[in-house]
DRENMI-722194 format. One line per field, with one value per residue (C-alpha): x, y, z. Coordinates in Angstrom, 3 decimals, padded with zeros to 6 digits, always signed. Last residue first. Layout:
<pts>
px	X, ...
py	Y, ...
pz	Z, ...
</pts>
This chain:
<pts>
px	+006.585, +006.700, +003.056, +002.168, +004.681, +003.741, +000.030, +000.676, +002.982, -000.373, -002.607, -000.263, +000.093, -003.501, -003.561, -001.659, +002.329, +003.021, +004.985, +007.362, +008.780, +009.227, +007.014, +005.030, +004.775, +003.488, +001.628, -000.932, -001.257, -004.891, -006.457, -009.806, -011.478, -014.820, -018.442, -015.882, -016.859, -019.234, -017.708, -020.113, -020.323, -023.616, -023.122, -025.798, -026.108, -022.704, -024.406, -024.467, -022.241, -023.035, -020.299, -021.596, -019.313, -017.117, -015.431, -012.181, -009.441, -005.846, -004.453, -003.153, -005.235, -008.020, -006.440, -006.440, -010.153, -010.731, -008.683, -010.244, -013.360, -012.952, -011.636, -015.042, -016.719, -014.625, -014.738, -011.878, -009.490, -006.214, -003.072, -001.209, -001.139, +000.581, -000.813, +001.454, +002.260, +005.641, +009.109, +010.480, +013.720, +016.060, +015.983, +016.513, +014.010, +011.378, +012.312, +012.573, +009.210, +008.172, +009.412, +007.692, +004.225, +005.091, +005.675, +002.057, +000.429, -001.897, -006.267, -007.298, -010.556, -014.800, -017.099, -020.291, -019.344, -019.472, -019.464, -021.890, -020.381, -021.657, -020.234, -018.243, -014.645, -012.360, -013.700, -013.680, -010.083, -009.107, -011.014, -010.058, -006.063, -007.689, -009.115, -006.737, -004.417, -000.860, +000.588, +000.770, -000.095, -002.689, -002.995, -006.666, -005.460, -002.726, -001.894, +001.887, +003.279, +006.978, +009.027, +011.901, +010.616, +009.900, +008.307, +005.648, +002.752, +002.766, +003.663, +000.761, -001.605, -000.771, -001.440, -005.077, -005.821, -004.881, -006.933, -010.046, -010.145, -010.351, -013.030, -015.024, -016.510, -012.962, -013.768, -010.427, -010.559, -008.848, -005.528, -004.038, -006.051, -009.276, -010.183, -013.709, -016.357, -018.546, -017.991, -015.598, -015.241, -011.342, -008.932, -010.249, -007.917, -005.443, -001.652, +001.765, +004.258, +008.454, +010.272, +014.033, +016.267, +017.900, +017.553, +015.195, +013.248, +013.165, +011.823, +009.178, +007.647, +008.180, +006.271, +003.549, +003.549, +002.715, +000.137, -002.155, -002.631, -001.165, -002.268, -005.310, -006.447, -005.511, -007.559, -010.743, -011.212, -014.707, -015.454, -011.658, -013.294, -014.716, -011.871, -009.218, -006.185, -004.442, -001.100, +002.580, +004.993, +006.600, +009.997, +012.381, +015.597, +018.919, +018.487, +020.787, +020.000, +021.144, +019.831, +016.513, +016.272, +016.860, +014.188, +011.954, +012.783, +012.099, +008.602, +007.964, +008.583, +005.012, +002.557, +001.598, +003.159, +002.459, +000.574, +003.864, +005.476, +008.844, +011.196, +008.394, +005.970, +008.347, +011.269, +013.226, +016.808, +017.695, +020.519, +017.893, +016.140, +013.444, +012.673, +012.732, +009.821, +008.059, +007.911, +007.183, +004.134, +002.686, +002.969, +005.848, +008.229, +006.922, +008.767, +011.646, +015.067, +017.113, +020.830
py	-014.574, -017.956, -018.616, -015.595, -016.378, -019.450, -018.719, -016.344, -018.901, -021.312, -018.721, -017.630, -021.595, -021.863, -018.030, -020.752, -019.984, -017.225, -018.930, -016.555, -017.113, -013.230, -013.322, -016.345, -016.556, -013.001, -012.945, -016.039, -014.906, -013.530, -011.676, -012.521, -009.492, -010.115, -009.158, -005.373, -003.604, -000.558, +002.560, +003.804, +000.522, -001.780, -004.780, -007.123, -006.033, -007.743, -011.024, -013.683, -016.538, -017.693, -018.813, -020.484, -022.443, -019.170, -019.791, -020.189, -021.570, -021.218, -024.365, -024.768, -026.936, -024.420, -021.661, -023.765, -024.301, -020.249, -019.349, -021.917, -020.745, -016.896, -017.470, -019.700, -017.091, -013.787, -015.262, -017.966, -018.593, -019.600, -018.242, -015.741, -012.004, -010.462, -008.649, -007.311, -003.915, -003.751, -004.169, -007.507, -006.796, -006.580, -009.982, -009.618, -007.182, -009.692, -011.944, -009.436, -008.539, -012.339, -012.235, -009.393, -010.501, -013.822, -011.363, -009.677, -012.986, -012.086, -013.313, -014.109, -013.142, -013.481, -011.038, -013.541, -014.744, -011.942, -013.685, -013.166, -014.813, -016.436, -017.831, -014.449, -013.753, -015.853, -015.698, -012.260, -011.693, -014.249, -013.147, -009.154, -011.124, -012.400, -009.406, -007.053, -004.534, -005.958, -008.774, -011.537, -010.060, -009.000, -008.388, -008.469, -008.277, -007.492, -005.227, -004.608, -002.240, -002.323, +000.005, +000.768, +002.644, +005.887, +008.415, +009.465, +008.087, +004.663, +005.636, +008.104, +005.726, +003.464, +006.320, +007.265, +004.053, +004.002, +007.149, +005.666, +002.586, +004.438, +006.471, +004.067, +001.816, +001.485, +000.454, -000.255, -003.033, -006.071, -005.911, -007.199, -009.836, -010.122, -013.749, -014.764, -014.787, -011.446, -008.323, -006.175, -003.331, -003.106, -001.006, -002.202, -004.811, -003.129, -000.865, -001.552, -000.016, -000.442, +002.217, +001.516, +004.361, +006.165, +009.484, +012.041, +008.984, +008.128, +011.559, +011.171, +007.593, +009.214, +012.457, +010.695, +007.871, +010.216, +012.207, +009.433, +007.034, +009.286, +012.844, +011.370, +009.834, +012.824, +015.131, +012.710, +012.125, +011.927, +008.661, +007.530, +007.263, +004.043, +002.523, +003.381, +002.188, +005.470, +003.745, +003.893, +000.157, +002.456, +000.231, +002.712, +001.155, +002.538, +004.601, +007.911, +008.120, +011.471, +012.321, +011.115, +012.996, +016.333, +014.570, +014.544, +018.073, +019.696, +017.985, +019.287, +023.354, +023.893, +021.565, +019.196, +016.270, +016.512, +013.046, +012.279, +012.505, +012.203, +010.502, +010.517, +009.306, +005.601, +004.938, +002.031, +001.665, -001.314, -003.646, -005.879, -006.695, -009.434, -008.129, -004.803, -005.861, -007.730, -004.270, -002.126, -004.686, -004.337, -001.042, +000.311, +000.600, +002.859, +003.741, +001.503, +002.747, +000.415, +001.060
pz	+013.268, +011.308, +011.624, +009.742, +006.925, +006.557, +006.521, +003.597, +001.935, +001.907, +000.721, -002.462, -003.165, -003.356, -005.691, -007.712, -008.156, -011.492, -014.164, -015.991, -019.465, -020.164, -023.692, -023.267, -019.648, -018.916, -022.250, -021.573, -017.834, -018.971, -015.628, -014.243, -012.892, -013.122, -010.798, -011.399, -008.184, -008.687, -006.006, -003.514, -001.982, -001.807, +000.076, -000.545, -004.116, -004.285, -004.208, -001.101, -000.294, +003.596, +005.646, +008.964, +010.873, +012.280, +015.267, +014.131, +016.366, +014.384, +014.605, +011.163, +009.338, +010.786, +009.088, +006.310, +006.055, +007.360, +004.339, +002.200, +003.014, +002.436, -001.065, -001.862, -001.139, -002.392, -005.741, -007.485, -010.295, -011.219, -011.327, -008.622, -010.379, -013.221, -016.332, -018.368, -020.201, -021.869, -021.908, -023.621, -022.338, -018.991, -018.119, -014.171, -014.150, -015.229, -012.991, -010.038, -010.652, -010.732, -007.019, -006.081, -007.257, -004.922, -002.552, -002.317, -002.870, -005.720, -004.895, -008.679, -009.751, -009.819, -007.552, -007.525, -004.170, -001.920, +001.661, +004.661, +007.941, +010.896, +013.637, +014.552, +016.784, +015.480, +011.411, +011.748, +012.653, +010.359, +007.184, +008.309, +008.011, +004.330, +003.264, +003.014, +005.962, +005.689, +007.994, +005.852, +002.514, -000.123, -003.869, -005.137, -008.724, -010.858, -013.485, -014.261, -016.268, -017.262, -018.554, -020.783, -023.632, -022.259, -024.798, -022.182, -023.701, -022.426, -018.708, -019.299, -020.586, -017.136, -014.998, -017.191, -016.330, -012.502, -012.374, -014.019, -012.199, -009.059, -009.853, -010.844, -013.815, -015.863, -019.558, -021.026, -024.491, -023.984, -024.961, -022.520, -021.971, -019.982, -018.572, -020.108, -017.645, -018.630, -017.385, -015.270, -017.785, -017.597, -015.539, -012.315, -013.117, -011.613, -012.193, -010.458, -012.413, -012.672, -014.401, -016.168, -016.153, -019.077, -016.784, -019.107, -019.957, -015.846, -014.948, -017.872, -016.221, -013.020, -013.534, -015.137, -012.722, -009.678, -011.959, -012.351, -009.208, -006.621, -007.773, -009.519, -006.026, -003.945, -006.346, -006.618, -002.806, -003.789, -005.434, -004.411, -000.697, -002.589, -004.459, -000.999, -003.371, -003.957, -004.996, -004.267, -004.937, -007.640, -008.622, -010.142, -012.049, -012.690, -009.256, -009.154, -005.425, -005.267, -008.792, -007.545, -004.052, -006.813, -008.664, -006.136, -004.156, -008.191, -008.080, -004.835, -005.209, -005.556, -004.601, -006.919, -005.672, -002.223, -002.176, -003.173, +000.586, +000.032, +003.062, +005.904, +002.754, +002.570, +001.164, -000.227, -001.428, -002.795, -001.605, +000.398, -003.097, -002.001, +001.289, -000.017, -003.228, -000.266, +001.187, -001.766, -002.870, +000.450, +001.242, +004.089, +000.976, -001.049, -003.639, -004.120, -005.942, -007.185, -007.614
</pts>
């Protein structure tokens, strides 16, 4: 049995879709922001043993980056401590753990695309607590896991930039743009696809990065959205995108200017491909149109 945590995010989801003999639950099932409280831990794992899952796939994350700046116990409860206790759970159970971690993990500068063994230099909150997660997946003893860091992730009907994109695009002319912010925009289900791939092998354990190939900023992003929303009938208003720095929207928490991911160890070691962050855009409209 797999066990999805999660399921109502956007990684869990298109991880349910995918795997329709899992089971998936959501906070009205265990609510791990509760984690620490007393009594919890032992609920989980007695949930656990029910389940008796062979493989955990943690689709959970604190992902507001800026209300992470002072929400600092809920976001090291979900983005630290959560892992932790599932990373030892599943050592103690001979079960495999699946990990979503970010490039917010790294420094953020220069051009080159960081590897995995880059060295860490988060520069928020955020970045922090999903570190300190993935060292305690490492550090726990468990051998069987996987960590993946990916990027930008979005969906077809989730909250992310590309459905704000369309709702702004239809009602504004003009639009202001980040477009020094450099990455790789992941399809939520085309991340739950190479999951499966991986799972589906059962070796080469590890620490990966894993998002949609290729390269863009929040700019050029925004255009082809509103280009192929266009393509497909959608009636944007908006004929004025302008690119602009990040100084132009200053956020409590620094953005990484780049979060290009290396792919180099995702194909060479578990021989998976990931689709162009193109392709991700064009199976997000597909999706949308096909509902």
């Amino acid at each position: 049995m797999i066990l999805i945590l999660g399921k109502n995010g956007q990684v869990g989801s298109a991880c349910k879709n995918l795997l329709p003999n899992a089971t998936a639950i959501a906070r009205d099932t265990l609510d791990f922001s509760q984690l620490n409280e007393p009594n919890f831990k032992a609920k989980a794992e007695q949930y656990f043993k029910q389940v008796n899952p062979h493989t955990i796939i943690n689709g959970i994350a604190y992902t507001a980056v800026d209300k992470a700046e002072e929400e600092r116990k809920q976001a090291k409860t979900i983005n630290t401590d959560l892992p932790d206790f599932l990373a030892h759970y599943c050592k103690a159970n001979n079960a495999t753990l699946v990990h979503y971690s970010t490039d917010y993990v790294y420094s953020g500068d220069g051009k080159e695309p960081f590897t995995e063994q880059s060295p860490h230099n988060p520069q928020n909150y955020y970045g922090k607590t999903k570190l300190e997660g993935d060292y305690a997946i490492e550090q726990s003893g468990l051998t069987n896991y996987f960590i993946f860091r990916t990027s930008w992730v979005y969906d077809a009907f989730g909250s992310n930039f590309p459905n704000t994109m369309l709702r702004l695009g239809v009602e504004k002319e003009q639009l202001s743009i980040v477009a020094d912010q450099h990455g790789a925009p992941s399809y939520a289900p085309h991340l739950s696809e190479a999951t499966t791939k991986a799972l589906q092998q059962n070796k080469n354990f590890g620490t990966y990065h894993m998002c949609n190939s290729g390269y863009t900023n929040w700019h050029e992003f925004a255009c082809a959205i509103f280009k192929q929303a266009k393509a497909n009938g959608i009636n944007i208003k908006a004929n004025d995108i302008k690119p602009v720095p990040s100084s132009a929207y200053p956020t409590p928490a620094k953005r990484p200017l780049n979060s290009r991911l290396s792919l180099n160890k995702l194909q060479s070691n578990l021989g998976i491909n990931m689709p162009t962050w193109q392709d991700g855009l064009t199976a997000f409209f597909a999706a949308k149109l096909a509902n």
